[in-house]
N, C-alpha and C positions, 0 to 999 in steps of 0.2 A: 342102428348099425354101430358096430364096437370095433374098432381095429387096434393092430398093436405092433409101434412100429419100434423095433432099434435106432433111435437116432445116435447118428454118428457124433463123432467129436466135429468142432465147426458149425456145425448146422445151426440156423436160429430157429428159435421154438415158434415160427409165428412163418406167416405164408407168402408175407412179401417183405422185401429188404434192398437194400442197395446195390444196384449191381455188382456185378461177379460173387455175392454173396450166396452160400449156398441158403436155403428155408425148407421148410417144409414141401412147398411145394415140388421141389427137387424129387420127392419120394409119394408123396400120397397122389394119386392122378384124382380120389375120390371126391367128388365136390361136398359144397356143404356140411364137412366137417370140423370140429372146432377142438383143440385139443384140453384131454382134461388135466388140468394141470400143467409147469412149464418144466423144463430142463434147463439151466444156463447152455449159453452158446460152447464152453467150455468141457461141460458135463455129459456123457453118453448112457444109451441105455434105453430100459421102457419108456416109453412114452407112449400114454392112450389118448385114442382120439374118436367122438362119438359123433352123430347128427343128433342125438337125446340132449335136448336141454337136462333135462329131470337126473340122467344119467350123470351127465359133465358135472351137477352141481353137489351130486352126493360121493362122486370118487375127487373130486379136487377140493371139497371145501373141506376146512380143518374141522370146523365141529363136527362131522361125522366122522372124523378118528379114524380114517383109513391107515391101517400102518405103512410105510413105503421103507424099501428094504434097497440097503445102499452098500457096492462092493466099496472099499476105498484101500488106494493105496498111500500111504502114510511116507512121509519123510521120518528116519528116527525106530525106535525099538518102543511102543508102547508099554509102559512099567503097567502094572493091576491100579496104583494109584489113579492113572488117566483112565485106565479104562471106569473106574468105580464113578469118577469125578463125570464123565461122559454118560455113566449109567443113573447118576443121579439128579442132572442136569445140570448146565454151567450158564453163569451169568456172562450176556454179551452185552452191548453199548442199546439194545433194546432191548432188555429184561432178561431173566433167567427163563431159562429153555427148561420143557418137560422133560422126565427121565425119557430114558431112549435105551433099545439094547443097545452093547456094544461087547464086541468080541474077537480077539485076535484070531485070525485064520491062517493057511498056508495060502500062497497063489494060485487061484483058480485055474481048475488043467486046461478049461474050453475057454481061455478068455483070448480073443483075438488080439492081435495086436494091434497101436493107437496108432495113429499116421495124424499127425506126425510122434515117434516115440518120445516115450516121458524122459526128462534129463537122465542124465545116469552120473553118479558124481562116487568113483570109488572107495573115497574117505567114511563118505557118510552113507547107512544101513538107510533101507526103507523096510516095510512091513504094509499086512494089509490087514485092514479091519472090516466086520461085518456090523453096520447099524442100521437102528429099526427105528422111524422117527413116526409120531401119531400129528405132529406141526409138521406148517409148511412158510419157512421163515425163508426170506430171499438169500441164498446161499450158507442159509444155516449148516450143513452138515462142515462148509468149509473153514466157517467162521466158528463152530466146536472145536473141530482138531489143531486149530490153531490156536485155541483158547489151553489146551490141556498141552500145547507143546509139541505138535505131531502134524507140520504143515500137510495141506491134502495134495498131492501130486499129480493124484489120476479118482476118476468119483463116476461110476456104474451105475444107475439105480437097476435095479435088479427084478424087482415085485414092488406092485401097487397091489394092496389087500391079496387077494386070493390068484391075480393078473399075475405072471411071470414072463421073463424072456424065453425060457423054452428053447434054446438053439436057436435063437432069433440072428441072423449074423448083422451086421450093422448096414444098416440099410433097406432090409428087409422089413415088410410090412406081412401081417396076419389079422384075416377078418374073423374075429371071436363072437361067439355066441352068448348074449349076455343074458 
C-alpha cells in the first residue's frame, strides 16, 4: 500500500507526540504504515507513506537519488547569483550540498493558505522559488536559502520522484497505486 498525504503545517512527521500535539495519526486512520521519508514539523506538503519495507527504503533513501521538488517562499528578491550558487550547491556547517534545481517562480494560483499565516513585513519583498534536491539533509532546503541570503519563510514539498500533490488539500490523504 502507497498513500499520499498533505501534511499540514504543525503536524509531526511521526505517529505519537505529546499531547495536544497534532501527528500523523491525526490523519492516517491506516495501521501499519511507516512514512517514507520526514517533513519538519514546520514544513507542509507530500508526504508518502507505505506498509513496503522495499518501498520506504528506495523512495527515502538518498542513494537512490529520488528528486524531491520543493515550493519555497523566500524572504528577499533572489538575484541569478543565488540562484546559480543554489544550482551549484553551497557549503553548509556539514559539507557542501549537491547541485539542486532552483528557480524563481510566480505564486502558486492553487496554493492554500498556512494557518497560521506567514509574517508579512511591508518594508521587505519575499519571493518564491522552485528546487529540486536528489539529498536529504535535515532541513537542508532551509539551511540553503539561508546560506545564499534568502531566509525560507513558508517550504511545500511538492513531488517525491514521479508522486505529486495533485490537488491534495492539506489534510487530505490519497491511496496510490504503486
Amino acid at each position: 500500500m502507497l498513500l499520499a498525504l498533505n501534511k499540514p503545517f504543525g503536524v509531526l512527521c511521526q505517529f505519537t507526540g505529546e499531547a495536544g500535539r497534532r501527528t500523523l495519526a491525526d490523519f492516517v486512520p491506516q495501521k501499519g504504515v511507516y512514512a517514507a521519508g520526514r517533513l519538519d514539523q514546520d514544513s507542509e506538503g507530500l508526504l508518502l507513506l507505505t506498509d513496503d519495507g522495499r518501498l520506504q527504503h528506495r523512495l527515502a533513501d538518498p542513494r537512490h537519488k529520488q528528486p524531491k521538488t520543493y515550493l519555497v517562499q523566500v524572504e528577499g528578491v533572489p538575484t541569478e547569483d543565488a540562484l546559480d550558487r543554489l544550482r551549484h550547491g553551497v557549503t553548509l556547517n556539514d559539507g557542501p550540498t549537491l547541485p539542486a534545481g532552483a528557480e524563481a517562480i510566480d505564486a502558486p494560483d492553487w496554493l492554500w493558505p498556512r494557518d497560521p499565516p506567514v509574517r508579512f513585513r511591508k518594508t521587505v519583498p519575499d519571493a518564491w522559488l522552485r528546487i529540486v534536491l536528489r539529498e536529504g539533509r535535515n532541513r537542508q532546503v532551509r539551511r540553503m536559502t539561508a546560506a545564499v541570503g534568502l531566509p525560507t519563510l513558508r517550504l511545500i514539498r511538492e513531488a517525491v520522484g514521479s508522486y505529486r500533490l495533485d490537488g491534495l488539500k492539506p489534510g487530505e490523504l490519497r491511496v496510490i497505486d504503486p
